[in-house]
C-alpha positions as CSV (number, residue, x, y, z in Angstrom):
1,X,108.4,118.7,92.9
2,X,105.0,120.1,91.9
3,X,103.9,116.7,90.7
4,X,105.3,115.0,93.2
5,X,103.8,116.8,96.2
6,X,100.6,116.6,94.2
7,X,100.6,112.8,93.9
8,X,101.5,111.9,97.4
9,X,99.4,114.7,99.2
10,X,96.5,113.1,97.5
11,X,96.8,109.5,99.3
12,X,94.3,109.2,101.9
13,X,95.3,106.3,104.7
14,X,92.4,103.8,103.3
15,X,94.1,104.1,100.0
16,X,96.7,102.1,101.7
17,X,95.0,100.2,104.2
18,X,96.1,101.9,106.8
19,X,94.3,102.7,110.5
20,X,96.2,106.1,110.5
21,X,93.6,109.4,110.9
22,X,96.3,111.3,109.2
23,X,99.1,111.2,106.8
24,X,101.7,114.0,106.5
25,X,104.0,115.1,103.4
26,X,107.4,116.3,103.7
27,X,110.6,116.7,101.9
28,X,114.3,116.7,103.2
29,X,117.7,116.5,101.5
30,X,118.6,113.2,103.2
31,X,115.5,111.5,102.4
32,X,113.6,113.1,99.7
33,X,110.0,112.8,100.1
34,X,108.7,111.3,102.9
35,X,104.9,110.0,103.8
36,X,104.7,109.8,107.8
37,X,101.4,108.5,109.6
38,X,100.2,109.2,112.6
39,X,99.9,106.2,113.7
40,X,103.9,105.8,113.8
41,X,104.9,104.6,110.5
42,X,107.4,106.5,108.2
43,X,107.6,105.8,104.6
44,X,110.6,107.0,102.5
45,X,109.7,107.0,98.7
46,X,113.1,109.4,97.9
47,X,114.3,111.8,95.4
48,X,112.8,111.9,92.7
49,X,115.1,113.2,89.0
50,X,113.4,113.9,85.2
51,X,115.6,110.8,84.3
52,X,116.9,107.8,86.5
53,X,113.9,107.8,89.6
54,X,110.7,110.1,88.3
55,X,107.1,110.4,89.6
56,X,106.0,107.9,87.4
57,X,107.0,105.3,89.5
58,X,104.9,106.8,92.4
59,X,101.9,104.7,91.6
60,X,104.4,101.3,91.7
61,X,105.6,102.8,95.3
62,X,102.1,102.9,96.7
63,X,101.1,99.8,95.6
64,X,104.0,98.2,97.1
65,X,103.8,100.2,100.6
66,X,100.2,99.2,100.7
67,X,101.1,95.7,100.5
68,X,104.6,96.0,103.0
69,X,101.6,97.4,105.4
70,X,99.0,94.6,105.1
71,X,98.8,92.6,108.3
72,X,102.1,94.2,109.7
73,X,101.4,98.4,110.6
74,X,101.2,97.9,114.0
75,X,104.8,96.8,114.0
76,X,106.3,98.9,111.1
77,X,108.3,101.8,111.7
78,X,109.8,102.9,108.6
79,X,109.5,101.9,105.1
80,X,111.9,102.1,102.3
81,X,110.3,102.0,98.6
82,X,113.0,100.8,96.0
83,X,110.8,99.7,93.4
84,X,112.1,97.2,90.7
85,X,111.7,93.9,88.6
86,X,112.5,91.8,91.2
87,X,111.7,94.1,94.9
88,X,109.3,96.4,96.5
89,X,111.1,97.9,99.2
90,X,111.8,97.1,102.6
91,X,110.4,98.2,106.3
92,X,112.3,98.0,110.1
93,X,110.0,97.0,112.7
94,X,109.2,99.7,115.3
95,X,111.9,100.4,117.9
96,X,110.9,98.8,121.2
97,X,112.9,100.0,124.6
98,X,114.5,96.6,124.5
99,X,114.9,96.3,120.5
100,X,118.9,97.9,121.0
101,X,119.1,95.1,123.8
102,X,123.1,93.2,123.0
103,X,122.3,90.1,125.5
104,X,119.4,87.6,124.2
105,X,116.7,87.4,126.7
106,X,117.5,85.3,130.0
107,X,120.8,86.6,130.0
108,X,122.8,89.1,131.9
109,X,125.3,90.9,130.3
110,X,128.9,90.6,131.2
111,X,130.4,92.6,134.1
């Protein structure tokens, strides 16, 4: 926990290309750590165990959450970092009052 806290409190938003003033730390047992901006975007990077998911691949999950932000922070909300061979991680856009909308646009809904 030490090292992880240690490498993610480190990260400064213009190590990511972010816009954000401020980034914030936390840790929860749903999540595991968590890197939130204050500019609205969350970023999940998980637990983290001495064996199957360690802190080594911390610098692999920054990399990729730089890149999921590139051209698209405005409308991320929150990032998922599963880091492998063949993915980065994945990111839903930010919730919008109409974004849990069931009729398509120019449509009422039924009675």
């Amino acid at each position: 926990d030490l090292e992880t806290a240690r490498l993610l409190g480190a990260l400064a938003p213009d190590q990511l290309g972010s816009s954000a003033h401020a980034l914030a730390v936390s840790v929860d047992d749903t999540d595991g750590w968590v890197l939130t901006a204050d500019s609205g975007w969350r970023a999940i990077f998980g637990h983290y165990t001495p064996v199957l998911h360690t802190t080594a691949e911390i610098p692999q999950q920054v990399q990729c959450l730089r890149s999921l932000l590139l051209n698209r922070e405005a409308q991320t909300g929150t990032i998922t970092l599963a880091v492998g061979p063949d993915r980065c991680g994945t990111y839903l856009p930010v919730a919008t009052p109409n974004s849990g909308r069931a009729t398509p646009p120019g449509h009422s809904p039924a009675p």
